[in-house]
C-alpha positions, 0 to 999 in steps of 0.5 A, a space after each residue: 508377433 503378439 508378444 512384441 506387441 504387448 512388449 511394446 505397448 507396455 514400454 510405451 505405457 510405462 515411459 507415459 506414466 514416467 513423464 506424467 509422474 517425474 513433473 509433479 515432483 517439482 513444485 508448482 505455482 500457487 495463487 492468492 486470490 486478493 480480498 478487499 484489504 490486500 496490498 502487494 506488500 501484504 501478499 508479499 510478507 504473508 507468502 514470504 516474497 518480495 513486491 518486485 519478484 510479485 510483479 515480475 512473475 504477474 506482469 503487473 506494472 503498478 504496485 499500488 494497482 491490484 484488485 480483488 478477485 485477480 490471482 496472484 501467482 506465488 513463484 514455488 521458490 517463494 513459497 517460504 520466507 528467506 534470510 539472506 546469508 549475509 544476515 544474522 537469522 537471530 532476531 525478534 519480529 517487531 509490530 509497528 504501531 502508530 507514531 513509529 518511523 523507521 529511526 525510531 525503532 532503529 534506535 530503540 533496538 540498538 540498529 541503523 535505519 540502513 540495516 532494518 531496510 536492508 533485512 526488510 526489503 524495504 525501498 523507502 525510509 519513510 514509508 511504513 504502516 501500523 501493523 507492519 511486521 519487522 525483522 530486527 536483526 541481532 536481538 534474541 528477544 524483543 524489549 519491553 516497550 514502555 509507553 513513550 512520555 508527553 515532551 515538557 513542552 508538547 507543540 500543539 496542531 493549529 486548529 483547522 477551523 482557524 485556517 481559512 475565511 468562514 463558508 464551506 471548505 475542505 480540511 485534508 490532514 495528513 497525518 490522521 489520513 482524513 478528510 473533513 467539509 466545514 461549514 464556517 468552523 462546523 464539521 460537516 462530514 469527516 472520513 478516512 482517506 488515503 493520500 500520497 505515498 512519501 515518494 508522490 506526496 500530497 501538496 501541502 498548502 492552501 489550495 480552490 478547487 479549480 476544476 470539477 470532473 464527475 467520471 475521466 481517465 486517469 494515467 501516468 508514471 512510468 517502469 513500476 509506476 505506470 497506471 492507468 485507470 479507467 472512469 475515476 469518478 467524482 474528480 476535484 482538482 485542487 493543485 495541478 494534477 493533484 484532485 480529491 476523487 473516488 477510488 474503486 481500485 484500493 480500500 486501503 482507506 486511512 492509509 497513504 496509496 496515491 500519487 499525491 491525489 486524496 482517494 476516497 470511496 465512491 460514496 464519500 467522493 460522490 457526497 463531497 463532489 455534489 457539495 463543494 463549488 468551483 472555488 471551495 477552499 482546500 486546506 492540506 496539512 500534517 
């Protein structure tokens, strides 16, 4: 009787130890705490994943609304960069810089701006950032790029001092991802913003500040797109839903994040809030 007791018991044992052992052959998930910096896209490339399957694994409903500090959890199947079979795996990797679009890098590598979309994930055209790191498919080695050269006749940019009535007003240009308060044609303060991604662009135009907010709520969007934000401070609307206010959920400064709002950190919105009046100018621009 004891025999079969210790023989049952040593079964039992046996059969624990197997179950415990058998999981940890398959692989399990990994995490990414997000630092100040991080984008979707970033932790997508760094991990060799997608932003879709980073959102469907961690439930999260905005890509362009992460945190630092949150974990975002790595799915063990994509825990290694992929090629799909259907595209050529010899090709160079090319750093964007700025000036760059997706048609110019098309043409100076002999490609189509479908076929770099294609083997980059990429879901929009006209939205790349220096740099970004991009597979050109069918090239062993990457060209030499020489610097490109001043066209004969170079348009030049209005100056934005010219653009409005003397007193205060506010410059957001586009293109240099920046806002400056001027005083008649003095700069009074100038700092890096991050305005309309190109499918939720800023208004260009001249526009007033018509409505001034220091802490609301703010949500909208929806599928992928839906946020919803708590206690956005210092709100200055100047077109529509479109305000100037501070950002606590990005410090991707210098580069375009919003909804067609002009993001700023907290301490930049807090100074422009206090100095602009109901009225104050707002000039967008390229």
């Amino acid at each position: 009787m004891k025999n079969l007791l210790r023989v049952l018991i040593m079964l039992v044992l046996l059969g624990t130890v197997a179950t415990v052992i058998q999981p940890a052959a398959a692989a399990s998930p990994n995490f990414v705490v997000v630092n100040y910096g991080d984008t979707l896209y970033a932790i997508a490339a760094r991990t060799g994943t997608t932003i879709d399957v980073l959102m469907r694994a961690n439930s999260i409903p905005n890509p362009n609304f992460i945190y630092v500090g949150q974990r975002i959890m790595i799915s063990p199947s994509s825990s290694a960069p992929s090629v799909p079979s259907n595209v050529q795996t010899t090709g160079s990797v090319y750093t964007v810089v700025s000036g760059d679009t997706l048609s110019i890098i098309a043409s100076r590598f002999s490609t189509t701006i479908a076929e770099l979309m294609r083997v980059n994930s990429l879901y929009n055209p006209n939205f790349i950032y220096s740099g970004q790191r991009l597979l050109v498919p069918g090239r062993s080695s990457q060209p030499a790029i020489q610097p490109a050269t001043a066209p004969a006749n170079p348009p030049t940019r209005t100056n934005p001092a010219q653009v409005v009535t003397p007193g205060k007003w506010i410059d957001v240009d586009i293109s240099a991802q920046t806002i400056t308060a001027y005083q008649d044609s003095t700069p009074l303060k100038s700092v890096l913003v991050s305005t309309g991604v190109s499918w939720y662009p800023t208004p260009l135009g001249r526009f007033k500040v018509y409505m001034k907010i220091p802490s609301q709520t703010m949500s909208g969007g929806y599928g992928a797109d839906a946020y919803y934000l708590p206690g956005v401070p210092w709100v200055m609307y100047f077109s529509g839903g479109n305000a100037i206010h501070g950002t606590y959920w990005h410090n991707n400064f210098g580069r375009p994040m919003s909804h067609g709002c002009v993001n700023l950190t907290i301490a930049d919105a807090k100074w422009f809030y206090e100095w602009a009046e109901i009225g104050t100018p707002v000039v967008v621009h390229l």
